[in-house]
C-alpha positions as CSV (number, residue, x, y, z in Angstrom):
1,X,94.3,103.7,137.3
2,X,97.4,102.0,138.1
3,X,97.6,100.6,142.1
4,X,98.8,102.9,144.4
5,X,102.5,102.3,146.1
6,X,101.2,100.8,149.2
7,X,98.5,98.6,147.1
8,X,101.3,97.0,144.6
9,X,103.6,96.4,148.2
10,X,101.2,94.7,149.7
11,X,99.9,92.9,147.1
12,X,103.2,91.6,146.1
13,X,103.5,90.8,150.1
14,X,100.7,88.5,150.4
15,X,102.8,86.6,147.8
16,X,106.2,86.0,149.4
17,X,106.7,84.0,152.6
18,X,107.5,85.1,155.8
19,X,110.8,86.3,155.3
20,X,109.0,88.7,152.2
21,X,111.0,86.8,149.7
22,X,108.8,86.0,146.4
23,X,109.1,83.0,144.8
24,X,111.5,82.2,142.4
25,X,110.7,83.1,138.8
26,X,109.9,80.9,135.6
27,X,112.9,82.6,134.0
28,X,115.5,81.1,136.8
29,X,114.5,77.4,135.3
30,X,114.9,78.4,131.2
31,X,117.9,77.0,130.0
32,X,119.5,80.4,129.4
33,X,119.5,81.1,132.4
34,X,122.8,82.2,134.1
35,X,121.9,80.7,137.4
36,X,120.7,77.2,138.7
37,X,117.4,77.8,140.7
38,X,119.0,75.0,143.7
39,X,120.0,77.3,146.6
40,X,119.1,80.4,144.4
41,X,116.5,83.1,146.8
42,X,114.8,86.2,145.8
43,X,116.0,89.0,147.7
44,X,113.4,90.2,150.5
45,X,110.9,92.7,149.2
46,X,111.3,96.1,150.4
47,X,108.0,98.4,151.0
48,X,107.9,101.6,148.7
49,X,110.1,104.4,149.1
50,X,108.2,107.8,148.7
51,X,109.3,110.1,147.5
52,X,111.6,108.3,145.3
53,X,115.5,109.3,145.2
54,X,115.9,111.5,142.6
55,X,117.9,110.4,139.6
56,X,121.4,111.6,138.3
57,X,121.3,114.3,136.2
58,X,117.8,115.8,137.3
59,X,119.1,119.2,137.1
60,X,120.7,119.8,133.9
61,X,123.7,121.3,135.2
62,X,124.3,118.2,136.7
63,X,124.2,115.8,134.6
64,X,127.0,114.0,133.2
65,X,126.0,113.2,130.0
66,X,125.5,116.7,128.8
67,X,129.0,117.4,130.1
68,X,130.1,114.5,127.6
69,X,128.7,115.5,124.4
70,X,131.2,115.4,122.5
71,X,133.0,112.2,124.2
72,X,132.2,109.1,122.0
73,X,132.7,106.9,118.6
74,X,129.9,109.3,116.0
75,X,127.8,112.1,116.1
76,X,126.0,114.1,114.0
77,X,124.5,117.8,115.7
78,X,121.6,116.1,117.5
79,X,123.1,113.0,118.8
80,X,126.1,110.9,119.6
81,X,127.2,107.1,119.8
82,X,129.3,105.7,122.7
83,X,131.2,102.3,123.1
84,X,130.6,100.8,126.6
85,X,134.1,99.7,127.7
86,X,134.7,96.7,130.4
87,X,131.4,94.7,128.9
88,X,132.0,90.9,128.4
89,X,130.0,90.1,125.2
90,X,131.7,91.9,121.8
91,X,130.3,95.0,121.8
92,X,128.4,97.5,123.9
93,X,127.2,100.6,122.8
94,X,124.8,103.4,123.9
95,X,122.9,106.2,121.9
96,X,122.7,109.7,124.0
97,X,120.7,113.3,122.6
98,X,123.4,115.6,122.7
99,X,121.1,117.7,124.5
100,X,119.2,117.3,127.5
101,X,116.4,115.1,126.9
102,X,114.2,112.2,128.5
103,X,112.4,109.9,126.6
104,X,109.1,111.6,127.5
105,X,110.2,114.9,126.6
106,X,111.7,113.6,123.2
107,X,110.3,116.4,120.5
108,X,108.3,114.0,117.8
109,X,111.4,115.2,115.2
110,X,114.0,113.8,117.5
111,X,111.5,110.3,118.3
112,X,111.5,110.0,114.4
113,X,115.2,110.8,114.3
114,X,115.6,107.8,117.6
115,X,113.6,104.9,115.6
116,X,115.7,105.6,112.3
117,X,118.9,105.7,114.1
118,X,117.9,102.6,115.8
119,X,117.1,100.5,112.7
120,X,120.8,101.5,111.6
121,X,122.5,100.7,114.7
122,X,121.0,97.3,115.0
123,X,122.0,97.2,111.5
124,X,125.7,97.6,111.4
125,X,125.7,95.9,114.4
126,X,124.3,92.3,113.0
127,X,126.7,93.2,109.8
128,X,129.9,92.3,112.1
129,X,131.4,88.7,111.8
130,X,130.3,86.2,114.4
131,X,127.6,88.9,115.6
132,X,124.2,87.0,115.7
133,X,121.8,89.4,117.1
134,X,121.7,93.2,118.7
135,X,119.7,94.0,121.4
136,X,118.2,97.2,122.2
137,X,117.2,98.4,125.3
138,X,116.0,102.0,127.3
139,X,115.4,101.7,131.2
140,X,115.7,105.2,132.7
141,X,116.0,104.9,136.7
142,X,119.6,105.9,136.8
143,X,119.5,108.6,134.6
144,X,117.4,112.1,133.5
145,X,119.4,111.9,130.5
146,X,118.5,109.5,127.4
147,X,120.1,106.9,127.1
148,X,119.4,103.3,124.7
149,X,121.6,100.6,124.8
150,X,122.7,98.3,122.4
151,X,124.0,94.8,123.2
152,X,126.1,92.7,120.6
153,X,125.1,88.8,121.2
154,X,128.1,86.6,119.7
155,X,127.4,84.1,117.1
156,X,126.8,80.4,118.4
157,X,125.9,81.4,122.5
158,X,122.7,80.4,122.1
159,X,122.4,80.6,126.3
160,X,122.7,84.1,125.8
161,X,119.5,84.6,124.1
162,X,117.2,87.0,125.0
163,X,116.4,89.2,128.4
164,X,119.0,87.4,130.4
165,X,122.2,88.7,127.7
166,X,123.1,91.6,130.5
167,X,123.2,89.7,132.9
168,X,125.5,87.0,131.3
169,X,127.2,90.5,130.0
170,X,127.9,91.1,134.0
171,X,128.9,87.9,134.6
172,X,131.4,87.0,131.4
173,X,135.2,88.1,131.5
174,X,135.9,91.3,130.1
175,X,136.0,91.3,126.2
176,X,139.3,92.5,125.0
177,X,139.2,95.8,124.2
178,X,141.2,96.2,120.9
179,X,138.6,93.9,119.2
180,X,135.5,95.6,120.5
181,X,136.9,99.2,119.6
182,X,137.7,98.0,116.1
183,X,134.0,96.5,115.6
184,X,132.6,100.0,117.4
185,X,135.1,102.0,114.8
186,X,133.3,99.9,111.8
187,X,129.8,100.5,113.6
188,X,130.8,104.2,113.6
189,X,131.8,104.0,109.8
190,X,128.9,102.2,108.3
191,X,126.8,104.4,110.3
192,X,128.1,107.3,108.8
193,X,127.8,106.1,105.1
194,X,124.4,105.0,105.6
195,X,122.6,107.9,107.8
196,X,125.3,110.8,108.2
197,X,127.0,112.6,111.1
198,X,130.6,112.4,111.5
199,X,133.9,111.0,113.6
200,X,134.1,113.6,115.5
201,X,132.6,115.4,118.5
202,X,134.2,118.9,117.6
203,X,136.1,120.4,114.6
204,X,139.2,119.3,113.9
205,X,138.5,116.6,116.5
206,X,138.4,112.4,116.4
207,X,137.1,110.8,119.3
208,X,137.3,106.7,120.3
């Protein structure tokens, strides 16, 4: 059984010094790290807050991303592709059920349908020019709605390996825009020819 709140708090707490600020972590000192660890702190750590807030979209009527389901770059009846604007590496895009759904309450047909769609993502994704690598990611605290993420890392930044490419995503100028929907509108493509779905959100409709 996992610690309760106050356990993991003040666990944690017996770590960090007298202002409750942990040490710094092992990933500050990798050399793809955005930051240099001199002068860097960990913020203080805060005790638990119970209950916790409850996220956006909680109450399906609510919820943004059901509103938008037919806002993006493909979709086929089950699902639909989005590109992430104002990101600073190439290409940002994120995967969304058209219907309400968290990941926990995925039926197994739409899981299958995630891990497939996935593969083919990451897939036309790498295919770009001067795309190395596509990174996926699901988090989940700001949202009741699914959503996976799916980070482009250009060819050559080796410093932007690995868990610290959002944050260097953050901290990068914004990409320019025309290039980053022409690489999503070739995604979009590939990923019709090679699983299905469509352009458009509605009939009759393209969305970009």
């Amino acid at each position: 059984m996992a610690l309760r709140p106050e356990e993991f708090y003040e666990r944690a707490r017996a770590a960090a010094d007298d202002e409750v600020r942990i040490p710094l972590a092992r990933m500050t000192g990798w050399d793809i790290s955005p930051f240099e660890a001199d002068g860097l702190r960990v913020s203080a750590l805060r005790p638990p807050v119970l209950p916790e807030p409850r996220r956006h979209g909680e109450d399906p009527a609510d919820c943004d991303e059901c509103r938008s389901r037919d806002d993006g770059i493909w979709f086929d009846d089950k699902w639909r592709l989005a590109r992430i604007p104002g990101v600073g590496v190439p290409l940002v895009l994120m995967l969304y059920p058209r219907d309400h759904y968290d990941m926990a309450d995925l039926p197994d047909e739409l899981a299958g349908e995630l891990g497939v769609l996935t593969t083919h993502i990451v897939r036309h994704m790498q295919a770009l020019p001067h795309i190395s690598r596509a990174h996926v990611y699901r988090i989940g605290d700001g949202s009741a709605h699914l959503h996976v993420w799916f980070f482009a890392r250009p060819e050559g930044q080796t410093q932007l390996y690995g868990s610290w490419l959002p944050v260097w995503d953050d901290l990068l100028p914004e990409y320019p825009a025309d290039v980053a929907d022409a690489d999503a509108a070739a995604v979009a493509d590939a990923l019709t020819a090679s699983y299905g779905g469509r352009r458009s959100g509605t009939s009759g409709q393209r969305n970009t």
